[in-house]
C-alpha positions in Angstrom: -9.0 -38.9 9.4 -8.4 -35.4 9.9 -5.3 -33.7 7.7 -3.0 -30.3 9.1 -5.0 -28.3 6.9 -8.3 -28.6 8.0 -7.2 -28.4 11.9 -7.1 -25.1 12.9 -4.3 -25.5 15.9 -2.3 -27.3 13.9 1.4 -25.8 12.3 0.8 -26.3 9.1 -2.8 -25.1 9.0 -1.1 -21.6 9.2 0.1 -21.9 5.4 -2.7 -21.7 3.9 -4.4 -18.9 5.8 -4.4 -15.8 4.2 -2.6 -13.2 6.0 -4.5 -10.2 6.7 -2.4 -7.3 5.5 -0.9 -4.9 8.6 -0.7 -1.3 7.7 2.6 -0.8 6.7 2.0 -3.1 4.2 -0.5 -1.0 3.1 1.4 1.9 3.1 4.2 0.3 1.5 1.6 -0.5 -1.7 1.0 2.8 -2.0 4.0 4.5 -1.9 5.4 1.8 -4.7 2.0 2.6 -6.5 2.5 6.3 -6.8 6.3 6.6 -7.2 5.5 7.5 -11.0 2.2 9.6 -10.1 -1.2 8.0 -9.9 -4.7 8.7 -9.8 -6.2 8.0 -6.6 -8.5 5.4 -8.5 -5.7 3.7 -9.8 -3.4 3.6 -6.0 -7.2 2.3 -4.6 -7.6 -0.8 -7.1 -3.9 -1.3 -6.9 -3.7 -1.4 -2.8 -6.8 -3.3 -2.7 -9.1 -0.9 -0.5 -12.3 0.8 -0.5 -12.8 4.7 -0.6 -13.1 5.6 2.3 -9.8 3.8 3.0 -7.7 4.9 0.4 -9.4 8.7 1.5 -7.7 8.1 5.2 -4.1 6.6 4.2 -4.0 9.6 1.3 -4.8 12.2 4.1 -2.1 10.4 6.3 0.5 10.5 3.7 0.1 13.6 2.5 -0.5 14.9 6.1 3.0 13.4 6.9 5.2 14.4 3.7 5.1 10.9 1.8 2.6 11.4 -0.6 2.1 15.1 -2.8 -1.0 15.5 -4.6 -0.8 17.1 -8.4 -2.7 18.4 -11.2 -1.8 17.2 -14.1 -3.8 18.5 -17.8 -4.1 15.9 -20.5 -5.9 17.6 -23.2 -8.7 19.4 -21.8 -9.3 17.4 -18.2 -7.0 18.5 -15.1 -6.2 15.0 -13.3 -5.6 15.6 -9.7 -2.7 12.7 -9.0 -0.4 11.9 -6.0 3.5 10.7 -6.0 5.6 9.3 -4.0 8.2 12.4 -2.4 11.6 11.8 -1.4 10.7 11.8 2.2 8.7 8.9 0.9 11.3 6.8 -0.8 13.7 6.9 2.2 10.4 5.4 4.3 9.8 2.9 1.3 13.5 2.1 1.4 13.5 1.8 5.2 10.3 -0.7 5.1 12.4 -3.1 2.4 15.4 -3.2 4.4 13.6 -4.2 7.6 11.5 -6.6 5.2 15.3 -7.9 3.9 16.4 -8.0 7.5 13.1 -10.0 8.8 13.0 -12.4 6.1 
């Protein structure tokens, strides 16, 4: 006998399907990420993606306002890092509430 989760048109099947992540999810991850300042190693492990990925959405949010890249000196090393702007908080804030509204 067949159960829900194994049938693939069935309602409850869709519960334990992992839902692929859209990109305002994405860019909500990073903006919580970087609030602080990160390093762009730490925003890519944290948001789950690849380089080349974490590369684009950086260009995007810095492109865009949300994100401002820093160099930071810790003893002798200059860490280039990125933070979350205000113009970035008010997005941030604007994602939750429509998160809020949807739930």
């Amino acid at each position: 006998m067949e159960n829900a989760t194994t049938h693939k048109n069935h309602p409850d099947a869709m519960e334990n399907v992992t839902k692929r992540r859209d990109r305002h999810d994405i860019i909500v991850e990073i903006l919580k990420t970087a609030i602080n300042g990160k390093i762009k190693t730490h925003i890519m492990y944290k948001a789950k993606l690849s380089y080349a990925q974490i590369n684009e959405y950086l260009a995007l949010l810095v492109r865009k306002g949300f994100i401002e890249p820093f160099v930071m000196k810790q003893k002798r090393v200059r860490r280039r890092l990125y933070r979350t702007t205000e113009k970035g908080m008010k997005l941030l804030e604007n994602f939750e509430s429509m998160a809020e509204l949807w739930a």
